[in-house]
C-alpha positions in Angstrom: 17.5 6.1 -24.6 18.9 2.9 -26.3 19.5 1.2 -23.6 15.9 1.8 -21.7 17.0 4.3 -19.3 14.8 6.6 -18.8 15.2 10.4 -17.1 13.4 12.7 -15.7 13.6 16.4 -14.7 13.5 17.0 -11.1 13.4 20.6 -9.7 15.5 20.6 -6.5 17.8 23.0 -4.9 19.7 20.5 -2.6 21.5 17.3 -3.5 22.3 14.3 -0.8 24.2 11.2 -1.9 23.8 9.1 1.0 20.9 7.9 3.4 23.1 7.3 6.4 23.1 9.4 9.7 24.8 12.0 8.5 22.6 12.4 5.3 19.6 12.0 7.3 20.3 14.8 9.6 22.0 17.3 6.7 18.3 16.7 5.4 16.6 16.8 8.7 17.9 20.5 9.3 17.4 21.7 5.8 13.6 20.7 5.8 13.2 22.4 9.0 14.7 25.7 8.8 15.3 26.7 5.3 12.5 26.5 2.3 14.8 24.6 0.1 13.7 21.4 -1.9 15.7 18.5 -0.9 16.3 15.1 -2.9 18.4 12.1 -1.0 20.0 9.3 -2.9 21.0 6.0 -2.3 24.1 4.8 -4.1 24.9 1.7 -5.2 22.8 -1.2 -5.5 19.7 -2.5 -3.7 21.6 -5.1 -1.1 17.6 -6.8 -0.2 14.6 -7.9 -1.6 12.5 -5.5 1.4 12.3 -2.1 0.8 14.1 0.2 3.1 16.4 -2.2 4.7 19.7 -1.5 5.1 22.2 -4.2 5.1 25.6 -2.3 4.2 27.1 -2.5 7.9 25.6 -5.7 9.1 27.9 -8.6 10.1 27.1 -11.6 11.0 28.7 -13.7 14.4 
């Protein structure tokens, strides 16, 4: 594209916006007892520089 995005194709049957607890789980159960392909997505922004840390519901005192 113009703008340097780039897509690709991704065969999946299942669809999870969302990495929280709920996510997690939905995705949990699906790998488990169905065959399905599964893809989880974060939305929004990355809030740190670390990979996989979550910062959305951290406060400080």
């Amino acid at each position: 594209m113009a703008d340097g995005t780039e897509f690709i194709n991704v065969n999946t049957d299942v669809l999870i916006v969302g990495s929280g607890p709920v996510g997690c789980t939905y995705a949990k159960v699906l790998l488990e007892k169905t065959d399905q392909k599964v893809m989880m997505l974060e939305m929004g922004t990355q809030q740190s520089p670390v990979l996989g840390e979550n910062l959305k519901n951290v406060r400080s005192s």
